[in-house]
TILO-390878 format. One line per 5 residues: number of its first residue (from 1); for each residue x negated, y negated, z of C-alpha. Coordinates in pm, 1 decimal, decimal comma, m for minus. Example, Ala and Ser with C-alpha at 12.3 -4.5 7.8 and 13.67 -1.06 7.14 Angstrom:
2
1 = m1230,0:450,0:780,0 ~ m1367,0:106,0:714,0
END
This chain:
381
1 = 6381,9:381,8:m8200,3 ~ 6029,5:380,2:m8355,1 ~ 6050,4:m14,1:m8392,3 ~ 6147,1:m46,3:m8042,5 ~ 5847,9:160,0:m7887,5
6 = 5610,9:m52,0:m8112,5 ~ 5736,4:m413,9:m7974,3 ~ 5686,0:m234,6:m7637,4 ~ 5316,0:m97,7:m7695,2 ~ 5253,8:m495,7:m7842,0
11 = 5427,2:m661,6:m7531,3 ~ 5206,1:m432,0:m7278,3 ~ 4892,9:m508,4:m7510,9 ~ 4957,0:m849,6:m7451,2 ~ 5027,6:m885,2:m7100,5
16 = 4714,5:m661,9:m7036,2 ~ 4480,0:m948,3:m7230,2 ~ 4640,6:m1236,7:m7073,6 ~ 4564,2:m1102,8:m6751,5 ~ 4181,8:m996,5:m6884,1
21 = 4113,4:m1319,7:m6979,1 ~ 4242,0:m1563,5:m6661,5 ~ 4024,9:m1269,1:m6431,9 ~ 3710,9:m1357,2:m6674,6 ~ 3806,6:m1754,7:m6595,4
26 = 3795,2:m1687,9:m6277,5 ~ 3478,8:m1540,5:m6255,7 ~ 3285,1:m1752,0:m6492,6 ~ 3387,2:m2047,0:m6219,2 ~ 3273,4:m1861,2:m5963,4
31 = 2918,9:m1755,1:m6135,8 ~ 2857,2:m2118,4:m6183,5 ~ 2857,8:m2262,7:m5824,7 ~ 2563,4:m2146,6:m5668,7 ~ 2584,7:m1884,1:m5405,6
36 = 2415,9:m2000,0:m5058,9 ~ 2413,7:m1756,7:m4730,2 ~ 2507,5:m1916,6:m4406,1 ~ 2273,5:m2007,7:m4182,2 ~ 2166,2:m1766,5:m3853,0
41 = 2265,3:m1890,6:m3543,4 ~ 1940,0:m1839,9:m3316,8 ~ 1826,1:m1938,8:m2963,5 ~ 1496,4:m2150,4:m2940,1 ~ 1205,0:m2222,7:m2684,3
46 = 858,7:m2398,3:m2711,8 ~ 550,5:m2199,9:m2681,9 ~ 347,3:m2353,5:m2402,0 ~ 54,7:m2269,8:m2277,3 ~ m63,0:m2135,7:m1946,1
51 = m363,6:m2022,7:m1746,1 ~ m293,8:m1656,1:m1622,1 ~ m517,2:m1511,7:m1378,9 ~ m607,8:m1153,1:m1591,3 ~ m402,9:m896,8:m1367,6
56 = m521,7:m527,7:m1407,6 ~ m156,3:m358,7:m1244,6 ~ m163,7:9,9:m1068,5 ~ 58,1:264,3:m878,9 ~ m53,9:308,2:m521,8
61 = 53,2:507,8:m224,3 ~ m31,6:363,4:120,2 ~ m187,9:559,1:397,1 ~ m270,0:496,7:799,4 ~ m631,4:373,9:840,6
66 = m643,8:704,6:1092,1 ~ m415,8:927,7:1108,1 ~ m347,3:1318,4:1239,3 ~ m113,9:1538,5:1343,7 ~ m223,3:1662,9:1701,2
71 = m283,9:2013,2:1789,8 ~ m300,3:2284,9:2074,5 ~ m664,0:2340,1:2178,8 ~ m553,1:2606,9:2420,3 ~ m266,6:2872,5:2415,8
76 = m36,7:2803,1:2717,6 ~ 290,3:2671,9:2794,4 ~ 420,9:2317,3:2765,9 ~ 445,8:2133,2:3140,3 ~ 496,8:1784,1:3022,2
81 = 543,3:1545,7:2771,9 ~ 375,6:1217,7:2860,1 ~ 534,1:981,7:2568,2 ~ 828,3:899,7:2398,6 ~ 894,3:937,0:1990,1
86 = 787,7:652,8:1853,2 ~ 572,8:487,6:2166,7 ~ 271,3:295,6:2114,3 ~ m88,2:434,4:2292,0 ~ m419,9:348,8:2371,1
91 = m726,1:563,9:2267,9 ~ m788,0:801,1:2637,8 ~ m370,3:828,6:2689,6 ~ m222,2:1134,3:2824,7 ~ 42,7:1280,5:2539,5
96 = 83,6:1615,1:2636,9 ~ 12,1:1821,1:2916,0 ~ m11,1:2231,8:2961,1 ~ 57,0:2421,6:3237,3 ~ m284,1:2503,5:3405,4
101 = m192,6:2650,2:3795,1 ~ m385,3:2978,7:3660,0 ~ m714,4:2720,2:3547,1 ~ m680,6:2552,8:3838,1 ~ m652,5:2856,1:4115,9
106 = m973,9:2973,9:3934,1 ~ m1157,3:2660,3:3937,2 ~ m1102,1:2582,2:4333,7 ~ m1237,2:2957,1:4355,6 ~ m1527,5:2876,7:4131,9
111 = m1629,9:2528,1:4328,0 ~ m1582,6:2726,1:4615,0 ~ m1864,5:2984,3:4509,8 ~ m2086,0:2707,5:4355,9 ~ m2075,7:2557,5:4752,6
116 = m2195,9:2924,4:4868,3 ~ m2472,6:2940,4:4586,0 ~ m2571,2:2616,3:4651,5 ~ m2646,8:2648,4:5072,6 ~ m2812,3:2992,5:5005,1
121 = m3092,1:2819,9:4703,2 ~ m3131,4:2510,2:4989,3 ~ m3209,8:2813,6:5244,4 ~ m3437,7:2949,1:5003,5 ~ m3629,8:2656,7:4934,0
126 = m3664,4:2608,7:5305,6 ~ m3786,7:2982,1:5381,9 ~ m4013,8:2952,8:5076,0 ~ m4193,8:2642,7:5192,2 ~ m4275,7:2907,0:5520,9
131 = m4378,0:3128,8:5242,1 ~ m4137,4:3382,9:5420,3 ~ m3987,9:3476,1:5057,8 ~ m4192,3:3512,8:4736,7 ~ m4107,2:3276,5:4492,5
136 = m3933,3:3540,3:4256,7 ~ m3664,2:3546,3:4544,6 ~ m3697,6:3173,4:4513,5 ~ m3646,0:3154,8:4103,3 ~ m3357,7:3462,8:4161,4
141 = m3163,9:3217,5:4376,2 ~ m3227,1:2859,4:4092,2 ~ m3055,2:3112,6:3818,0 ~ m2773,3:3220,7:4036,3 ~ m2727,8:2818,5:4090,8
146 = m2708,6:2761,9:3758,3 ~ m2474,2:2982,1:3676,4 ~ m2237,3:2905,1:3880,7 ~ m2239,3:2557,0:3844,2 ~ m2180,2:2628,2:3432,9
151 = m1895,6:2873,2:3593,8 ~ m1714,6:2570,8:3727,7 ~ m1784,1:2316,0:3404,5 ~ m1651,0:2585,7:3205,5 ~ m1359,3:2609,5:3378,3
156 = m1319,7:2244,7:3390,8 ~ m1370,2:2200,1:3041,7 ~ m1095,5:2482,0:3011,0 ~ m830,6:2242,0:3226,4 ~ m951,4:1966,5:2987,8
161 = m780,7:2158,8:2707,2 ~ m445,2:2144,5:2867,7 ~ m474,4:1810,9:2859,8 ~ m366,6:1627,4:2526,0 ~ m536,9:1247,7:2520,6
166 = m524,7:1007,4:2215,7 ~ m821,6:977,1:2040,7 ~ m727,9:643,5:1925,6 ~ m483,0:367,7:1923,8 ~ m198,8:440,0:1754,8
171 = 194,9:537,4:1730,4 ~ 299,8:842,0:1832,3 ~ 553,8:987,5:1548,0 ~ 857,4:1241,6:1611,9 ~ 708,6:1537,3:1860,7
176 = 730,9:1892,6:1682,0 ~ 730,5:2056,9:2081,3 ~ 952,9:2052,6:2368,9 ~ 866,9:2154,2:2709,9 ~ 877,9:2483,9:2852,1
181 = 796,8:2594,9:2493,0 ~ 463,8:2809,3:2480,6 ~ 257,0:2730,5:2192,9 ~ m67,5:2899,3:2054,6 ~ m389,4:2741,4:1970,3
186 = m395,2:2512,5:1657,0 ~ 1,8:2470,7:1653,1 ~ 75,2:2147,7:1574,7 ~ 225,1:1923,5:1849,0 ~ 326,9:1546,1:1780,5
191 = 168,3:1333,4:1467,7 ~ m16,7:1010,0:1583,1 ~ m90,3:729,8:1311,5 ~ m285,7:403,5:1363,3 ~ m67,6:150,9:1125,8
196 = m242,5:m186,6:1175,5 ~ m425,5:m218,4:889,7 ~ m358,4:5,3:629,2 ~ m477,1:172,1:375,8 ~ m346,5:137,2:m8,2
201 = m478,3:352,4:m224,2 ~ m510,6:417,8:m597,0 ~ m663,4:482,7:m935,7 ~ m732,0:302,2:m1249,7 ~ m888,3:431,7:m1591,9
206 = m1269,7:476,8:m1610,0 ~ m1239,4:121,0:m1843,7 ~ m1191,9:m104,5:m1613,1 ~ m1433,0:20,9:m1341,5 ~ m1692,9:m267,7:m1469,6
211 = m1452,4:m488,1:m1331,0 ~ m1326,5:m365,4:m1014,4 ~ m1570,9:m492,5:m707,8 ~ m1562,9:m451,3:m344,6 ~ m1393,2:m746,7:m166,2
216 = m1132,9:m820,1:m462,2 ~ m850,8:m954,7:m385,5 ~ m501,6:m751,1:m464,6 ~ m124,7:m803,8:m421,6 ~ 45,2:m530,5:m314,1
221 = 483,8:m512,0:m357,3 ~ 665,1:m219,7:m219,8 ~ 1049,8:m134,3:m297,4 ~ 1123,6:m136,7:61,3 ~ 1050,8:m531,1:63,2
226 = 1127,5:m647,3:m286,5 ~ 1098,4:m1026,9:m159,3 ~ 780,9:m1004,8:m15,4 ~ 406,7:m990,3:m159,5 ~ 111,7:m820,9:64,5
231 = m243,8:m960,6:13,0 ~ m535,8:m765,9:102,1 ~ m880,5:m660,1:m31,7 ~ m1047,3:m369,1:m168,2 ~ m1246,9:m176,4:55,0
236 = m1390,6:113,4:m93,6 ~ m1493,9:233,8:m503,9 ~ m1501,8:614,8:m512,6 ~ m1839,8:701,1:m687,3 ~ m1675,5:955,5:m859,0
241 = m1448,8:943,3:m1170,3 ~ m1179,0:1226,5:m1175,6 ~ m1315,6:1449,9:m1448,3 ~ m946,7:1568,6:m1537,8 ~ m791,4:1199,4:m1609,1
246 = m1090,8:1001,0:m1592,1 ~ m930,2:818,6:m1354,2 ~ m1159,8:625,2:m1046,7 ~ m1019,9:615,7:m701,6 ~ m1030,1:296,3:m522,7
251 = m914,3:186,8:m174,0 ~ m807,2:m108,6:m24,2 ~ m702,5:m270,2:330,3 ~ m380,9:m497,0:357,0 ~ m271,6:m597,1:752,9
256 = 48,8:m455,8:862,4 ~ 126,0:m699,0:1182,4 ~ 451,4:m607,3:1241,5 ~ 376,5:m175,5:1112,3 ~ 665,3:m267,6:836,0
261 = 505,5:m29,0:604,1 ~ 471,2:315,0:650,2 ~ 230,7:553,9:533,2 ~ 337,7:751,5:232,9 ~ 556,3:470,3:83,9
266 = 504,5:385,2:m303,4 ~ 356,6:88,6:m371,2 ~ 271,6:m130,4:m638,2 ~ m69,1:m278,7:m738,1 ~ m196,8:m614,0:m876,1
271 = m573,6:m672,4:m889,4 ~ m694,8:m1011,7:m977,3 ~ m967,3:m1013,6:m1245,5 ~ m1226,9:m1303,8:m1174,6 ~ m1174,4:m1500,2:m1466,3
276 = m880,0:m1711,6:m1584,0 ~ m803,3:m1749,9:m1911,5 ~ m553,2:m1959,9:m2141,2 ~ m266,9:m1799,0:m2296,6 ~ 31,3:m1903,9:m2511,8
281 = 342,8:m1766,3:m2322,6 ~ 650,3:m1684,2:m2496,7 ~ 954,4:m1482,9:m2382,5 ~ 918,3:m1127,3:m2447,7 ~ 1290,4:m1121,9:m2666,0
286 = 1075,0:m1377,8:m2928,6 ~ 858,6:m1104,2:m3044,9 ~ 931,7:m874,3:m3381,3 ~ 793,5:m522,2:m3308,7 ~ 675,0:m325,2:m3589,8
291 = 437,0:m56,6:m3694,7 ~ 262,1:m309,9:m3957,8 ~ 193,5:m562,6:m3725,9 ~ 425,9:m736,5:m3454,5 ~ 523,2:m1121,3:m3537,5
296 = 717,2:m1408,8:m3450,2 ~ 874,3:m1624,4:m3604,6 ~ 843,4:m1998,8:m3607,7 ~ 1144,4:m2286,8:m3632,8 ~ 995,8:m2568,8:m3890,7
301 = 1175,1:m2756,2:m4170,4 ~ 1129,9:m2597,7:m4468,4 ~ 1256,7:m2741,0:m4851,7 ~ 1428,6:m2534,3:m5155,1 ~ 1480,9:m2603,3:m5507,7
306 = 1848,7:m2624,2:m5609,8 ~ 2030,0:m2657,2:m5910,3 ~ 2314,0:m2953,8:m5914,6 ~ 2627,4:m2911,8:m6151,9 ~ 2459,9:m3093,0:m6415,3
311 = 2196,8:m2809,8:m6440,3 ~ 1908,8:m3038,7:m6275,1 ~ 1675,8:m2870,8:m5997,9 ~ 1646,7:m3094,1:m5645,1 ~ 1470,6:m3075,2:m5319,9
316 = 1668,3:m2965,3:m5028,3 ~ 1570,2:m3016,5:m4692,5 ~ 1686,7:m2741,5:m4424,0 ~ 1571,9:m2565,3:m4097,8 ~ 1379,6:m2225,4:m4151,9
321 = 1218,2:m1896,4:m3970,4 ~ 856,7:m1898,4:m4080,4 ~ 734,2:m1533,2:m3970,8 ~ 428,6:m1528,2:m3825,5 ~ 244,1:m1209,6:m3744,2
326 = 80,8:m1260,8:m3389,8 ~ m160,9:m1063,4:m3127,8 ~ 4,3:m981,5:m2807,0 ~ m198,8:m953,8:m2471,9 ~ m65,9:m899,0:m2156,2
331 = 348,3:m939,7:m2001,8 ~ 389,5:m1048,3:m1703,9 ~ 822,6:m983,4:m1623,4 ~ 983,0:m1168,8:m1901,1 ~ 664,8:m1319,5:m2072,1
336 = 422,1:m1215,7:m2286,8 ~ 126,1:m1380,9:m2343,4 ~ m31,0:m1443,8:m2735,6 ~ m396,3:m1392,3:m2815,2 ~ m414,9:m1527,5:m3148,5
341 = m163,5:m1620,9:m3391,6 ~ 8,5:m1909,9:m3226,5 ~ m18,3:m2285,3:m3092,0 ~ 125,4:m2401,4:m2796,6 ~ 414,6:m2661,9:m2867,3
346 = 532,0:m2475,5:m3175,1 ~ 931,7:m2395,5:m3159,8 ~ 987,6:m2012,3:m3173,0 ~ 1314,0:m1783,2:m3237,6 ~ 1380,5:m1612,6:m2911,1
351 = 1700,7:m1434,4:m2992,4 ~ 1812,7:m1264,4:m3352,3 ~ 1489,8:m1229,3:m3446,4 ~ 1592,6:m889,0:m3601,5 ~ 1824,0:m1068,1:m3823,3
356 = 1543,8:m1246,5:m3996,8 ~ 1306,2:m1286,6:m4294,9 ~ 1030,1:m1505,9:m4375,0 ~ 1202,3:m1832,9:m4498,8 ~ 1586,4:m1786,3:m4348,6
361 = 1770,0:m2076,0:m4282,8 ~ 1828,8:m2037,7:m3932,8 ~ 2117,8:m2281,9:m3676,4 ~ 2007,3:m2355,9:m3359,2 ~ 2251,7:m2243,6:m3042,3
366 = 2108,7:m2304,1:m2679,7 ~ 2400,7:m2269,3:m2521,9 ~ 2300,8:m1929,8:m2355,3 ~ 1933,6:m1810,4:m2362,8 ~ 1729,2:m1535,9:m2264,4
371 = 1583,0:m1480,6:m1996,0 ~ 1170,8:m1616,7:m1961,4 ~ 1119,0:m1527,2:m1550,9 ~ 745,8:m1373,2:m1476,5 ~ 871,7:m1229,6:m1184,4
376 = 1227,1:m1125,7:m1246,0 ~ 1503,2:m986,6:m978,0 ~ 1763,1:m760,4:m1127,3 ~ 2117,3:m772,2:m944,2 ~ 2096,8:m426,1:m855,5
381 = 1766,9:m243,2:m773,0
END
């Protein structure tokens, strides 16, 4: 029994070291063929370089070169409504008129006095040049004139009231009155807003006020009209920078033709600096972001030492990432322009970069690449 437990212990023993050493074959083979990592499949583009007119970009919000909400000037009761919503008028146009039968009663009565006072001063000059009446009587009679005559203008300037005119050209908005409705002095009555030109206006930091000048040309884009681009110039620097964000208001005029914009809409704002400059321009996917310093990296041939099965070292030839720490300057879309760091014509990763170190073989794959539009449209906006 004994014997039979030993030639069992010997046969396991042996199995176990048979299959020890073919696993330390196998590995020795595989130690002693070099291990090489696959290549990185990347996308590619050539720097190139451009001339980009310096853009300093803002938020703006566009407003009516005049614009009000019209009031009451009178208490009274609403007789008419000369306009429709949304009608165009010229500066002098009657909007809206108040009843005035009380105004108007009074004022016949006052014109009617003013006649009286008037005969009874010519009768007094006439009886004074007899020297019938003293010329107190005389003076008594002028003041009594005068009064009566400022009687009537007051009362006229009182029917005036009733009267709502435009004080400019414009387009009325949606009336906030209806007729028959009395109103009291100061309520507000229909908004009136003069559209052609208007005003866009915004604020940039204190920084760049040494290079923001009266008469500079901006581009102006609003959501409402993604496919269209507004030109205009600015108009007006406000002398005073915002002490809370040290911010400087600025203002400028754009022509509205056709009064497609509206006041209050958000707009966006491109100023054009007055100098061009050069600028490599890469696609904003080619760039390696990092706290120590963002890079690119750069598509050369590159050569490595190998060992051959004989044990002898050779040159091989092969297509590698060369990482190449940059300065960025502005984006424009789906560019971004380089300061310093790299040469136009130079072949750059533009996709995987992430993957990469300084060196990596890398496998070129243009099949699909990213996008490199300055002004891109997304499907849905």
């Amino acid at each position: 029994m004994l014997k039979k437990f030993i030639i069992a212990i010997v046969g396991f023993l042996a199995v176990v070291a048979v299959l020890g050493l073919v696993k330390y074959s196998q590995i020795k083979k595989a130690m002693s063929v070099p291990h090489v990592m696959p290549p990185s499949s990347v996308t590619s583009a050539e720097a190139v370089q451009e001339t980009w007119t310096p853009v300093l970009s803002a938020i703006a919000t566009l407003a009516p070169v005049e614009g009000v909400t019209l009031g009451a000037d009178a208490d009274g009761t609403i007789a008419r409504i000369a306009v429709e919503n949304g009608a165009a008028v010229k500066a002098g146009d009657l909007l809206v008129e108040f009843d005035t039968t009380v105004e108007a009663a009074q004022l016949a009565a006052s014109e009617a006095r003013l006649a009286i006072v008037k005969l009874d001063r010519d009768r007094a000059v006439e009886l004074r040049e007899k020297n019938t009446i003293s010329q107190a009587e005389l003076d008594q009679n002028d003041a009594q004139l005068k009064q009566t005559a400022a009687d009537v203008e007051a009362l006229r300037a009182q029917v005036a009231k009733k009267k709502v005119r435009a004080p400019f050209d414009g387009r009325i908005g949606i009336r906030l009155v209806n007729v028959g409705q009395y109103v009291s002095r100061g309520a507000a009555l229909l908004p009136l807003q003069k559209l052609n030109p208007i005003y866009v206006n915004f604020t940039i930091p204190q920084r760049y006020l040494p290079q923001l000048k009266v008469d500079q040309s901006i581009k102006v884009r609003v959501d409402a009209f993604t496919d269209r681009v507004f030109a205009g110039k600015i108009t007006a620097i406000n002398p005073e920078v915002d002490a809370s964000s040290r911010n400087v208001s600025a203002q400028a005029t754009i022509e509205n033709p056709g009064e497609i914009l509206r006041s209050g809409m958000f707009a966006r704002v491109e100023v054009e600096m007055p100098a061009d400059k050069p600028a490599v321009i890469v696609p904003a996917t080619a760039i390696a972001y990092a706290s120590y310093g963002n890079s690119i990296y750069v598509i050369e041939k590159m050569k490595k030492k190998t060992k051959g099965k004989d044990g002898k070292e050779t040159e091989e030839e092969y297509l590698g990432a060369r990482q190449q720490f940059v300065k960025i300057g502005d984006a424009r879309g789906d560019q971004v322009a380089i300061i310093d760091g790299l040469k136009a014509g130079e072949t750059i990763v533009t996709s995987g970069v992430f993957k990469l170190r300084n060196g990596a073989h890398v496998e070129v794959n243009n099949s699909r690449t990213p996008s490199s539009n300055p002004n891109p449209k997304p499907d849905n906006t």
